[in-house]
N, C-alpha and C positions, 0 to 999 in steps of 0.2 A: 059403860066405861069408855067407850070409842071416844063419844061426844069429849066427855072431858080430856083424854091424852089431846085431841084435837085442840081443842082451848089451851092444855098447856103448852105444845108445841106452838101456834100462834101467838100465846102471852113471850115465849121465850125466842122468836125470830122477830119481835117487833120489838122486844127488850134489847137484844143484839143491834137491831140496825139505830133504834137511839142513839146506841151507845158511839157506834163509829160515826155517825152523825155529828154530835156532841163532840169526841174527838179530835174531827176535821175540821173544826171552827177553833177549838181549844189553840190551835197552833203549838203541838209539843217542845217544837224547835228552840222557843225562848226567843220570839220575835220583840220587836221596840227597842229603843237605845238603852235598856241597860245591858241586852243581850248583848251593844256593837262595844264594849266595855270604851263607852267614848267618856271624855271630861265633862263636868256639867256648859262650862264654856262650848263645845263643838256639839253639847245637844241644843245648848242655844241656837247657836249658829246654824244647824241644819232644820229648824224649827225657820228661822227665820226664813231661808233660802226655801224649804218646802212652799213657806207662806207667800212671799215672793210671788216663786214660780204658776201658784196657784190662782193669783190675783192676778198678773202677766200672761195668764191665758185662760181664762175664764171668759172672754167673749169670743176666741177661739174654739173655746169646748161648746158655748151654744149654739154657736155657726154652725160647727159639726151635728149637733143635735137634729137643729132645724135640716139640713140637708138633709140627714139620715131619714128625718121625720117625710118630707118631698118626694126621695126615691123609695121609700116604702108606698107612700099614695101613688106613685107611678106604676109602683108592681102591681096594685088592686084594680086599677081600673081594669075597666072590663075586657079593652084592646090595648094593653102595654105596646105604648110605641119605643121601640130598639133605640131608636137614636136620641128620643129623651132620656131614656133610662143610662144610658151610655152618656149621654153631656151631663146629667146630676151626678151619676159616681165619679169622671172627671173632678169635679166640683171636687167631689168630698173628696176622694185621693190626694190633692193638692191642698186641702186643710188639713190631713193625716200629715202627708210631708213636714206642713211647715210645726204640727205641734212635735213629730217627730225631731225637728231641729233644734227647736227649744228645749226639748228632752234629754239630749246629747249634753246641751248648752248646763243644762241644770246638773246632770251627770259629773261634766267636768269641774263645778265648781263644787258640789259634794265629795269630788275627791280629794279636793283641795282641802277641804276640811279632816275627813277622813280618809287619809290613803288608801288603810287593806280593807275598804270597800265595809259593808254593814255585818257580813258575819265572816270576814277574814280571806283572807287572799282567794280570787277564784270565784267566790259566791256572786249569786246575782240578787240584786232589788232593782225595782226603778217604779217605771210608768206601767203599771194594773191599768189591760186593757176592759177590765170588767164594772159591776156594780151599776147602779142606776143611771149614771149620767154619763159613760161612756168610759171617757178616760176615770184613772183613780189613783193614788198614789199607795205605794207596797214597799213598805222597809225587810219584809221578811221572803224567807224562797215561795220562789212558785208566782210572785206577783209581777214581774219584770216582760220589759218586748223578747226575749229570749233567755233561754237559760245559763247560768252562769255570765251571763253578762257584766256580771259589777257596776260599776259606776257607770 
């Protein structure tokens, strides 16, 4: 009888962590623009300026890649040299900035579309520093450089 309570408690703690797994991805909040109740005209418009944005720095996000890709083989060699590793994060800090500029840039003209920002006065979306390729774009919470940030 042991064996099986065992088994059932293991079927019902990997049932549970599915499930909030599942959950966390679901996004409960009612992310994407029907949640930001915009016009189909201003989901045009932010579709465009997303694509824009995305086209306008996409050899900037590979820059940053490659860099990233660099100071990591800096860290593995066998004698990490200080002052390489310090002149490539340089590097990369300084393509952070400028995609950080552009972000603002893109920010402000999203507000221009939509004033009270994607889920209403006070909330943040923006630039998801996460996902494969670095940067990433988040219309919903939790994806933004800071919280409550909005536009």
């Amino acid at each position: 009888m042991k064996k099986g309570k065992l088994s059932l408690v293991l079927l019902l703690a990997l049932s549970l962590s599915l499930t909030l797994a599942a959950s966390s991805w679901a996004r409960p909040w009612g992310c994407g623009p029907g949640a930001m109740n915009l016009t189909t005209e201003q989901a045009g418009q932010l579709f465009d300026l997303k694509q824009k944005f995305l086209n306008d720095t996409a050899s900037l996000r590979k820059e940053m890649m490659l860099k990233r890709t660099e100071l990591a083989a800096l860290w593995r060699a066998e004698n990490p040299d200080e002052k390489q590793i310090l002149a490539k994060q340089k590097e990369l800090n300084a393509l952070r900035e400028q995609m950080q500029e552009k972000a603002v840039a893109f920010k402000m003209q999203a507000r221009k579309i939509c004033p009270q920002g994607p889920m209403g006065k006070g909330q943040g979306a923006g630039m998801g520093m996460g996902g494969p390729g670095g940067m990433g774009m988040a219309m919903c919470p939790g994806g933004g450089m800071g919280r409550g940030g909005g536009w």
